[in-house]
PDB file of N, CA, C and O in Angstrom:
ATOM      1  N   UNK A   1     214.367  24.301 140.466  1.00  0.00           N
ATOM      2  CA  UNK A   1     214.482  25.682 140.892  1.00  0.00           C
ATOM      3  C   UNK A   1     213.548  25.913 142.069  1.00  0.00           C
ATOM      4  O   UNK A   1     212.414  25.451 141.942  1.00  0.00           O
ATOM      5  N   UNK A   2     213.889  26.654 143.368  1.00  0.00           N
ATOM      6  CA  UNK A   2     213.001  26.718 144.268  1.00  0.00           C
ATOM      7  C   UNK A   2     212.767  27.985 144.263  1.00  0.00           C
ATOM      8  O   UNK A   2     213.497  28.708 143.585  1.00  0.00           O
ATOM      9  N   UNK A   3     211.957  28.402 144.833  1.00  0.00           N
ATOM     10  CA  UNK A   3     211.469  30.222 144.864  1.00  0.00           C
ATOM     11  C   UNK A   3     212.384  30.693 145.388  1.00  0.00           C
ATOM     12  O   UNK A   3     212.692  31.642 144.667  1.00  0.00           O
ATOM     13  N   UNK A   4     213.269  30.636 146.476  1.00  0.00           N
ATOM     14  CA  UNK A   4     214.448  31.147 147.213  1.00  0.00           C
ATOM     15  C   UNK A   4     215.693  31.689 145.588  1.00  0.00           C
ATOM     16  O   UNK A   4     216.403  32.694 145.559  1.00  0.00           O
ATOM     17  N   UNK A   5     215.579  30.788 144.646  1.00  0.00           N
ATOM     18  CA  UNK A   5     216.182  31.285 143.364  1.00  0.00           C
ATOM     19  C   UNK A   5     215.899  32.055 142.643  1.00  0.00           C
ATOM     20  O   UNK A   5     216.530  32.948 142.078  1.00  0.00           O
ATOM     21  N   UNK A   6     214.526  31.617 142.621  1.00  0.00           N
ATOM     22  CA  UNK A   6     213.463  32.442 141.687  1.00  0.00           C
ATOM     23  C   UNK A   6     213.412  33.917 141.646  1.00  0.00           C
ATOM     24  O   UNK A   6     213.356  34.804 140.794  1.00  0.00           O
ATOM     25  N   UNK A   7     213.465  33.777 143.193  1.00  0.00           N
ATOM     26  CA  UNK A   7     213.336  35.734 143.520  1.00  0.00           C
ATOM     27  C   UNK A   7     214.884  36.336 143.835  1.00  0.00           C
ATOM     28  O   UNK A   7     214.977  37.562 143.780  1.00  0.00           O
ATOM     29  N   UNK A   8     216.209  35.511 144.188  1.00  0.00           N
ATOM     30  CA  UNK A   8     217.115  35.692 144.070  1.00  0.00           C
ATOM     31  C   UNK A   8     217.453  36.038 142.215  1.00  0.00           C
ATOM     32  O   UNK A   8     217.744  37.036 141.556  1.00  0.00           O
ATOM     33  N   UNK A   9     217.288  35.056 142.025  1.00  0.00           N
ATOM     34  CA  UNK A   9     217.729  35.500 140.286  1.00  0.00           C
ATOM     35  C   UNK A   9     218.845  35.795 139.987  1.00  0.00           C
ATOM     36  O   UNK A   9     219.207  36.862 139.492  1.00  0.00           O
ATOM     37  N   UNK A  10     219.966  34.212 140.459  1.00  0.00           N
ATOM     38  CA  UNK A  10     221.416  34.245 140.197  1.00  0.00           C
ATOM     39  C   UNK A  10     222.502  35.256 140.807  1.00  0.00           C
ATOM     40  O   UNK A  10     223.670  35.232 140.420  1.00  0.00           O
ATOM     41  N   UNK A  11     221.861  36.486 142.160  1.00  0.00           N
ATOM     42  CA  UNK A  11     222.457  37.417 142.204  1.00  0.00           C
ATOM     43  C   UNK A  11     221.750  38.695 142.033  1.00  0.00           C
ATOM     44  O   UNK A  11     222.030  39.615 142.800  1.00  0.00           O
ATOM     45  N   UNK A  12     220.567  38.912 140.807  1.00  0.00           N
ATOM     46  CA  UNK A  12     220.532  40.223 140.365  1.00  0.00           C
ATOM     47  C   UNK A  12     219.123  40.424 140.737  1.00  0.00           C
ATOM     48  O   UNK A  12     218.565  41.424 140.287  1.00  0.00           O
ATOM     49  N   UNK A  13     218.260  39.360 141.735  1.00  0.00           N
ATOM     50  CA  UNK A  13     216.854  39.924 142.352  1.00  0.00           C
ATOM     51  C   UNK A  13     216.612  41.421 142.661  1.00  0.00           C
ATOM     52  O   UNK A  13     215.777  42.226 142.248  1.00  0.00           O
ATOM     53  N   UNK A  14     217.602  41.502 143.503  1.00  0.00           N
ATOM     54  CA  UNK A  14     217.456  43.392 143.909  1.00  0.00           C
ATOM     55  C   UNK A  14     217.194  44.409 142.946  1.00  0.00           C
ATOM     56  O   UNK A  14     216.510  45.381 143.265  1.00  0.00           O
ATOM     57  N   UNK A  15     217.868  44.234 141.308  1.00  0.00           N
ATOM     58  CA  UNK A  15     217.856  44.816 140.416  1.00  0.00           C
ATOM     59  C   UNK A  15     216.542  44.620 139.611  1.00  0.00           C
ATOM     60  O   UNK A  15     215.849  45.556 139.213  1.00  0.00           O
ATOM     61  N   UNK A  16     216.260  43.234 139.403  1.00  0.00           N
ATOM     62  CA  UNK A  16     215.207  42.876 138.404  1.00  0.00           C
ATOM     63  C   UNK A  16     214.289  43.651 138.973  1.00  0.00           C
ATOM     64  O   UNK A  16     213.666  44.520 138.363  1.00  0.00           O
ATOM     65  N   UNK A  17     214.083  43.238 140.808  1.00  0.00           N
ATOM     66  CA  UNK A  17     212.455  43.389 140.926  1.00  0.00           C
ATOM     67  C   UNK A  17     212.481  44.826 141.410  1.00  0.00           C
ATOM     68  O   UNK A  17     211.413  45.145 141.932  1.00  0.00           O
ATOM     69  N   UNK A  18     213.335  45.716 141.388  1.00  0.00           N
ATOM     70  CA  UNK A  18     213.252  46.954 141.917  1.00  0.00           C
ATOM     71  C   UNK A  18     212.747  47.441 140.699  1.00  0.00           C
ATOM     72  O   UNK A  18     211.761  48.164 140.841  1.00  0.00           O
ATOM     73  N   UNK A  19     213.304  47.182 139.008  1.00  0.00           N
ATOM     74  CA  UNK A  19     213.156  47.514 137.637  1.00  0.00           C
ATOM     75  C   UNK A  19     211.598  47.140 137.437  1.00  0.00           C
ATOM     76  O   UNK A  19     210.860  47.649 136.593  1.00  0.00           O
ATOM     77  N   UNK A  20     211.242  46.149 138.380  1.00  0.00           N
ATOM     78  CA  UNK A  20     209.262  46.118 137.930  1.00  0.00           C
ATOM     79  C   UNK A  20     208.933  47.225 138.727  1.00  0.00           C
ATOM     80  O   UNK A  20     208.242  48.184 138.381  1.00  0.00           O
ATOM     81  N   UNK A  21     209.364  47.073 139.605  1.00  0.00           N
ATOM     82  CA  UNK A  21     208.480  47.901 140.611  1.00  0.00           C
ATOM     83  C   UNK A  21     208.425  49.194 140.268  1.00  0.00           C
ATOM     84  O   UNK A  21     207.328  49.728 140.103  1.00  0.00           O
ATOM     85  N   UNK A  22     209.777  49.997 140.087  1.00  0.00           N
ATOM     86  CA  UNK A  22     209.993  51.164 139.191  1.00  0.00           C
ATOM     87  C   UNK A  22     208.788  51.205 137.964  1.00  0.00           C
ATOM     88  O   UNK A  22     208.062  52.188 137.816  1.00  0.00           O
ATOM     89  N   UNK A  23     208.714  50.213 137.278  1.00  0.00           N
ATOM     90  CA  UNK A  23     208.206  50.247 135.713  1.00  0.00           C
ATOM     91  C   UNK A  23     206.362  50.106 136.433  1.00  0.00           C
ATOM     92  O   UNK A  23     205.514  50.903 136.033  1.00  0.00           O
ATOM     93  N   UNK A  24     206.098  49.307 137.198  1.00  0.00           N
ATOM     94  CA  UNK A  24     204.548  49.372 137.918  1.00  0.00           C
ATOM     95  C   UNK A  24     204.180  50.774 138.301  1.00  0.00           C
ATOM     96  O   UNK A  24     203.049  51.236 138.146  1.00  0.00           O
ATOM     97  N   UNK A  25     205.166  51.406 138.794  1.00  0.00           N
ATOM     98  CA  UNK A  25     205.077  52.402 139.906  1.00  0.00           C
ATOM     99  C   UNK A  25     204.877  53.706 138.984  1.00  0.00           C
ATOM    100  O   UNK A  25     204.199  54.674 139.328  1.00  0.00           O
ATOM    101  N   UNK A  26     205.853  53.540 137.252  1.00  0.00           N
ATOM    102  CA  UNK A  26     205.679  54.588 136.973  1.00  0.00           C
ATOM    103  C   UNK A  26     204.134  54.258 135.730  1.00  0.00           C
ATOM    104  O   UNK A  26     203.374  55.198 135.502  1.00  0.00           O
ATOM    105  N   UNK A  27     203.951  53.238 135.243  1.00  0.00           N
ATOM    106  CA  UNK A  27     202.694  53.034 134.587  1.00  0.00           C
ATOM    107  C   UNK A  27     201.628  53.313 135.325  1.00  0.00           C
ATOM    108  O   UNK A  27     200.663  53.669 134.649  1.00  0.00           O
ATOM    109  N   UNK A  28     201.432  53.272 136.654  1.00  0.00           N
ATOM    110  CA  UNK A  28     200.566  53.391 137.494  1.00  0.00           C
ATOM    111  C   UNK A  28     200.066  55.357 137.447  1.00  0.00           C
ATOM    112  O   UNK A  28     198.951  55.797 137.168  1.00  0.00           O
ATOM    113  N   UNK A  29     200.921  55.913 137.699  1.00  0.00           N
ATOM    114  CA  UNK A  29     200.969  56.974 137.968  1.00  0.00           C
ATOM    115  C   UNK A  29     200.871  57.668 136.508  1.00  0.00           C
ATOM    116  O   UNK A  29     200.351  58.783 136.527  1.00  0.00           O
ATOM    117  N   UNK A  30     201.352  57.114 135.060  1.00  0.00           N
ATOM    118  CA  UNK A  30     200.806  57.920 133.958  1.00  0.00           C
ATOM    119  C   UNK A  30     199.555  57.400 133.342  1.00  0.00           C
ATOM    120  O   UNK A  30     199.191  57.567 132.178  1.00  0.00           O
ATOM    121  N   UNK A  31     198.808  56.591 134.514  1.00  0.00           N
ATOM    122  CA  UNK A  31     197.467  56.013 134.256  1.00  0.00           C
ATOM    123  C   UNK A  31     196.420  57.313 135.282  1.00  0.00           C
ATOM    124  O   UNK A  31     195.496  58.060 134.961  1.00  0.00           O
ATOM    125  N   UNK A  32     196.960  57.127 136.245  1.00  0.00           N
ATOM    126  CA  UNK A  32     196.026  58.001 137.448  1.00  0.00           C
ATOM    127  C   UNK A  32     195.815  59.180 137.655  1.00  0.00           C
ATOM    128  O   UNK A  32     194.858  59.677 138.248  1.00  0.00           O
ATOM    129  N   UNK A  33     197.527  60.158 136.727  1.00  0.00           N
ATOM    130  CA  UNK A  33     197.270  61.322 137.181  1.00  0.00           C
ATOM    131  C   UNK A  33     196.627  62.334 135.965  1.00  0.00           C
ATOM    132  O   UNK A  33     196.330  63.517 136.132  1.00  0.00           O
ATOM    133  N   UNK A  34     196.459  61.383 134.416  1.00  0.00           N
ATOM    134  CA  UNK A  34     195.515  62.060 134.124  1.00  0.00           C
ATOM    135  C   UNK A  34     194.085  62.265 134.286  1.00  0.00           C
ATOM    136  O   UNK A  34     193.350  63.235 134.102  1.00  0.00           O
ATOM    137  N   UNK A  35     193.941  61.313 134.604  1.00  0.00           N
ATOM    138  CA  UNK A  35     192.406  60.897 135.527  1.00  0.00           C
ATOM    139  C   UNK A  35     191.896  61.666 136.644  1.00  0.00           C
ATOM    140  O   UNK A  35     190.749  61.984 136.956  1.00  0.00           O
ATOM    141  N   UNK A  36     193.150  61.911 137.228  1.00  0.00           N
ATOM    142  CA  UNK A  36     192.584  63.181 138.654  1.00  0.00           C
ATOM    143  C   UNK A  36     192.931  64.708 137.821  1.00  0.00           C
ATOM    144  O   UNK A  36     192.761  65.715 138.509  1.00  0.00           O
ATOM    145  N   UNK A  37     193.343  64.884 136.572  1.00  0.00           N
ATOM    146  CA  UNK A  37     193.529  66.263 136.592  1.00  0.00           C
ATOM    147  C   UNK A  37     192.307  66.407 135.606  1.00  0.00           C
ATOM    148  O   UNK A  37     191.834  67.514 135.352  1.00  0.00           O
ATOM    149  N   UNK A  38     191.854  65.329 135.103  1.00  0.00           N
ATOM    150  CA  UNK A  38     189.962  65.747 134.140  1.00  0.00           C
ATOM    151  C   UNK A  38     189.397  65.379 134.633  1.00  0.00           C
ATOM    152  O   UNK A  38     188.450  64.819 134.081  1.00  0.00           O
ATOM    153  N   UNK A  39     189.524  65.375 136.550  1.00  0.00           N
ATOM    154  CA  UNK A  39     188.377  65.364 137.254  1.00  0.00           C
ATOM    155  C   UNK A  39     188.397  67.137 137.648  1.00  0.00           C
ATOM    156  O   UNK A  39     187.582  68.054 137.551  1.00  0.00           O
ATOM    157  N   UNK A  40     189.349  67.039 137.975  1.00  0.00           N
ATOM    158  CA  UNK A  40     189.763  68.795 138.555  1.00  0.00           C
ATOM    159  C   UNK A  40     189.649  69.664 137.392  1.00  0.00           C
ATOM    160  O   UNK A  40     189.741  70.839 137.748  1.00  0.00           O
ATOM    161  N   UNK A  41     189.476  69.528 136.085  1.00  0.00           N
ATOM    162  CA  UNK A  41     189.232  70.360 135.258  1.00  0.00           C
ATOM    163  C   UNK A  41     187.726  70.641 135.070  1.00  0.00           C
ATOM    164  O   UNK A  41     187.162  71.735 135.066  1.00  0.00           O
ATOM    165  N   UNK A  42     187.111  69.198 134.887  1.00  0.00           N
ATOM    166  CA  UNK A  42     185.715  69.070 134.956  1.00  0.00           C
ATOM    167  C   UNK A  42     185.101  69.907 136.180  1.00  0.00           C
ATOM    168  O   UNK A  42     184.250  70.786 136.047  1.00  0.00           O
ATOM    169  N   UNK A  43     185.700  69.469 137.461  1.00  0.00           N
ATOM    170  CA  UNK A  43     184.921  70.617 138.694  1.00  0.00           C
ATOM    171  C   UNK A  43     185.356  72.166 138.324  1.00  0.00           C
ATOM    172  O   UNK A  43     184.529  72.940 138.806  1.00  0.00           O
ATOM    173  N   UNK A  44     186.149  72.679 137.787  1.00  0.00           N
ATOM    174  CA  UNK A  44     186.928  73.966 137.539  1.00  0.00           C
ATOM    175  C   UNK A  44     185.571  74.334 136.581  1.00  0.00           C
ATOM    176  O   UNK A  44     184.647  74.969 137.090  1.00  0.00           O
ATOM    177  N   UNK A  45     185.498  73.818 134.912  1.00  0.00           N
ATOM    178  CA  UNK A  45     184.568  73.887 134.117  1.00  0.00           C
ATOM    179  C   UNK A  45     183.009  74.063 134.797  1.00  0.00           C
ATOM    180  O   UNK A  45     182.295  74.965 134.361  1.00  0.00           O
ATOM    181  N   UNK A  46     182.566  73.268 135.759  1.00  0.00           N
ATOM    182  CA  UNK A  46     181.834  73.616 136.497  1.00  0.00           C
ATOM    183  C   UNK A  46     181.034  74.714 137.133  1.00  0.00           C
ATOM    184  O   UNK A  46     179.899  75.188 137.089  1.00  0.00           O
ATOM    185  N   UNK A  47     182.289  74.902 137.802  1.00  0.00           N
ATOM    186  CA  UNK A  47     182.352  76.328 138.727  1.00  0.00           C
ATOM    187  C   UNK A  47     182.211  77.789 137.534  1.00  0.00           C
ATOM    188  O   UNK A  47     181.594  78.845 137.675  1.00  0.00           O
ATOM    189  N   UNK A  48     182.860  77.407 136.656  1.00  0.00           N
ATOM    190  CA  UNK A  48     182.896  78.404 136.370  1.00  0.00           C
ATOM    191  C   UNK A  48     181.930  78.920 135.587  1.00  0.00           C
ATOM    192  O   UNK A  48     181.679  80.095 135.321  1.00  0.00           O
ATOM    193  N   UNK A  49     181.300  77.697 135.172  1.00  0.00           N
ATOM    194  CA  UNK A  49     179.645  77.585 134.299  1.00  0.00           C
ATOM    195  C   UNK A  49     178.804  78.172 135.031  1.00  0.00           C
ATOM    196  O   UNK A  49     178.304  79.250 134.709  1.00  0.00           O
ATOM    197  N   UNK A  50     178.477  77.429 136.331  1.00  0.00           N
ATOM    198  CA  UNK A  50     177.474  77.692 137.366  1.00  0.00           C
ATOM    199  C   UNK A  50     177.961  79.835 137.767  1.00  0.00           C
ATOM    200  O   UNK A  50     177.170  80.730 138.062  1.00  0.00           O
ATOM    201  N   UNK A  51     179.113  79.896 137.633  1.00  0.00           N
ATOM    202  CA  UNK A  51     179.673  81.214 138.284  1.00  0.00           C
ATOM    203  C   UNK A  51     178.677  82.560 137.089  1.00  0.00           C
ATOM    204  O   UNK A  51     178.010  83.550 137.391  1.00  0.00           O
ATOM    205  N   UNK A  52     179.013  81.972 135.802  1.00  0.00           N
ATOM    206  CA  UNK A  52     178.503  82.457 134.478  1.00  0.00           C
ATOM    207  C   UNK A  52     177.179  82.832 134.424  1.00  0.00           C
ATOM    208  O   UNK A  52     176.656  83.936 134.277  1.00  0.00           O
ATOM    209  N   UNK A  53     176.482  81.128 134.646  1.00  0.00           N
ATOM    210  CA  UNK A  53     174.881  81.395 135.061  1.00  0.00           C
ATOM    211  C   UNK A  53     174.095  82.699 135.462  1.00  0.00           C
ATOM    212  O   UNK A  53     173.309  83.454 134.890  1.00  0.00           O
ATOM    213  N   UNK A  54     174.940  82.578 137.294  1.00  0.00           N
ATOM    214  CA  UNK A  54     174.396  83.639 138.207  1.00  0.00           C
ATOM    215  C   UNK A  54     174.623  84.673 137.644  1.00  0.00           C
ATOM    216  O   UNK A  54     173.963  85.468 138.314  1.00  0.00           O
ATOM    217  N   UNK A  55     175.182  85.328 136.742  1.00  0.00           N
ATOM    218  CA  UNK A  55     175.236  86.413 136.534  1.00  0.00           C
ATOM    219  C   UNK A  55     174.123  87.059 135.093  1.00  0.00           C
ATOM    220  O   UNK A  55     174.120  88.234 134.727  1.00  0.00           O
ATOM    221  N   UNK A  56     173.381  86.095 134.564  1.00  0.00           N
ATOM    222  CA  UNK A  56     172.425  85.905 133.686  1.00  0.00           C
ATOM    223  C   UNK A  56     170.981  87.242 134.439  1.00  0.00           C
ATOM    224  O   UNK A  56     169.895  87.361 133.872  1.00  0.00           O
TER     225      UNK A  56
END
């Protein structure tokens, strides 16, 4: 088998590796975007602590 097959894949390369890439693309993104929204909650929580404070 040479790599020219390998990544062909009998015909159905276009399909297989579009189906990782899809499946990378969407694991990626239900890894990251909770991560940036309990960063943005954490600065929100923040603000609104520090906002609380000043008014002490």
């Amino acid at each position: 088998m040479t790599w020219s097959q390998f990544w062909a894949m009998g015909g159905f390369g276009g399909y297989v590796w579009s189906a990782y890439a899809f499946t990378a693309f969407i694991v990626t993104v239900n890894t990251v975007a909770p991560l940036l929204r309990r960063r943005a909650v954490r600065r929100q929580l923040r603000r609104e602590t520090e906002r609380g404070e000043e008014g002490l």
